[in-house]
Structures are given as C-alpha cells and as structure tokens.
N, C-alpha and C positions, 0 to 999 in steps of 0.2 A: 426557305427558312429566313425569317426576316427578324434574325435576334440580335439584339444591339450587342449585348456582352460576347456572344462566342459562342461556340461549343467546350463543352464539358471533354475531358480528357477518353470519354468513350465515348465523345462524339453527338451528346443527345444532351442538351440542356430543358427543363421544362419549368416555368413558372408555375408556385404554390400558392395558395389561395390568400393563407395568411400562416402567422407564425405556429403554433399546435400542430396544423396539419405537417409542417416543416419539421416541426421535432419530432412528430410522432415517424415518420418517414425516414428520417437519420437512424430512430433508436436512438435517440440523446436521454440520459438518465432523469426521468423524472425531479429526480431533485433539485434537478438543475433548472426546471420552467419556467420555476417562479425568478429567478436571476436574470436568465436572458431573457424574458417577457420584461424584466425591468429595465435592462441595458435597452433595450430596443424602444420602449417607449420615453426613456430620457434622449435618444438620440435623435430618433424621427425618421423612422424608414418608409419608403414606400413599396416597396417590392420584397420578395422571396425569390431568389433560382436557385434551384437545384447546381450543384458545382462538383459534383460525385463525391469528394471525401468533404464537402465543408457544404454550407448552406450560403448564399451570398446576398446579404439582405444593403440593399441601396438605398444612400440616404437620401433624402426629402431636399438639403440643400448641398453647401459644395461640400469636401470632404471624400476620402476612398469608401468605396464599400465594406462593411464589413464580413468576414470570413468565422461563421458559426459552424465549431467542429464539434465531435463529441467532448472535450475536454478545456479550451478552451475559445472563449471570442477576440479574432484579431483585426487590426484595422482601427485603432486608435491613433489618435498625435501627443506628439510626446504634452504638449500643453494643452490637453483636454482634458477637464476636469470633469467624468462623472461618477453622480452618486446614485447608489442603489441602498435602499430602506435607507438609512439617516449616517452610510460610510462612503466618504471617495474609492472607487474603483484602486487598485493596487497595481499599476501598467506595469510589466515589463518592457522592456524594447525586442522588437521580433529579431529572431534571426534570416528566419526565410524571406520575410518583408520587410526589408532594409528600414524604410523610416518608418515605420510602424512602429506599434506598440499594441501587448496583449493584454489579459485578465483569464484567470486559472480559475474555470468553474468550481463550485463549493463542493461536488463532489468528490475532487480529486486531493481531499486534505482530511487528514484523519481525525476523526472524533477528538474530543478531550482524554476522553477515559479509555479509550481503545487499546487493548496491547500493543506494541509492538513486536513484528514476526522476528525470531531469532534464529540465527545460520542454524543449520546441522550441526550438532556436537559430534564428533568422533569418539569419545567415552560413553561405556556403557551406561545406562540410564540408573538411577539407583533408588530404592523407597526413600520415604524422607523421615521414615520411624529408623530409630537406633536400629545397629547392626544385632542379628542376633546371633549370640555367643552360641558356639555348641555345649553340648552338656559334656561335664567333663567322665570321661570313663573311669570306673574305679581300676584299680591297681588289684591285681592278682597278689594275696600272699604267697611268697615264693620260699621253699623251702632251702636254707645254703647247708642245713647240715648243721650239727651238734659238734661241739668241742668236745674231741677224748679224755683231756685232762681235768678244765676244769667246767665242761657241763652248759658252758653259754654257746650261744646261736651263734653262726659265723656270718660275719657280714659279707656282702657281696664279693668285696674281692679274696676270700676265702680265711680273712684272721679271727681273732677270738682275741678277749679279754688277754686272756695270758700267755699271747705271742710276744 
C-alpha cells in the first residue's frame, strides 16, 4: 500500500475521482454541492480520499487539507478569507482541530419561514373555538304544598305568606 496520508480508521483509504463522486459516496445532502463544489474551487484542491467519517480533499499549495463531512468543511486558518457566491465564508475555530477553523454547510440552518419544533406540552390539547357551554336543564316544578290558612304555595323551606 503506497499511500502518502494513511489509513482510514477501518483500515482502507481509496482515492475518488473527483468531487460529485465524493459526495455522492458520503450521502452529503444535495443542497449542499453547490457550496462545497465552491469552497473547493476557491481553494484549489488536488485530490479526493476517502477518510471514512469525512472526505479529505488536498490542496494544490501549502495549507492542511481540508476535512469534508456531512455537515460541515474544516481545515480552514483563522486568516483565510473565502468567499462563496458574492459572501466571506463564516469560520468557526474547530475544536477537534486545534488551529483550524470550520464553515456549517447551508443545510444545517433553518429556513426563514420554517416553524420552530416545540417541547411536549404536558396539558391537554384543547380546540381553539370557544368552550361549549352545556345546555342548561330546566327545573322540575316542585310541588311544597298549599297554606291551610291563607291559600298560598309554601316555599321551599316550608313557610307561607302568613307564617
């Protein structure tokens, strides 16, 4: 095996043809092609290796290689300025690659208009139309009994007019 970089953490590194066939091989999200297809031709690569979780594209002059994962490309310098379509790149500085610095593919940020997902509620779920009142039941007329003396109805707690 006469490979300059190494083996891959499984042991089997293989050089790609060019960039497409690289993504297509990752499952790197479409949306993201046209991004890294720009990254890569503003920086000057020469090579494609397979690196099992990341793609490892080698540049043309001095500089680390760059580390093409599904999410994002790292292997920038903190004072590298590039731009893709008419914006400077947005580096972080890496954490697993000490002087490095990254860029968060376009698919990993949410639309303008997009909801945002909200926790589980622990309260019941409820319509968003008024509550509806039940109907009210009528009242039984109840009979309390006639007054012996003078003739009127006795109200509930058992009096009359002329208690």
């Amino acid at each position: 095996m006469n490979e300059i970089q190494g083996p891959t953490p499984t042991g089997t590194s293989r050089p790609y043809r060019n960039l497409p066939e690289a993504l297509r091989a990752h499952r790197i999200d479409p949306a993201n092609h046209a991004f890294i297809t720009a990254i890569v031709d503003a920086i000057g690569i020469s090579s494609f290796i397979d690196r099992g979780r990341y793609i490892e594209a080698i540049r043309r002059g001095d500089g680390g290689a760059l580390h093409i994962g599904r999410t994002y490309t790292n292997g920038f310098t903190e004072d590298e300025v590039v731009v893709v379509g008419s914006a400077p790149l947005r580096l972080q500085p890496s954490e697993g690659r000490a002087p490095y610095w990254y860029a968060v593919h376009p698919s990993e940020f949410l639309p303008v208009g997009a909801p945002k997902k909200k926790a589980a509620s622990r309260t019941p779920r409820t319509s968003a139309a008024a509550p509806v009142k039940p109907k009210p039941k009528p009242v039984a007329d109840r009979d309390y009994g006639v007054c012996d003396v003078c003739f009127m109805v006795r109200t509930p707690s058992g009096g009359c007019g002329c208690d």
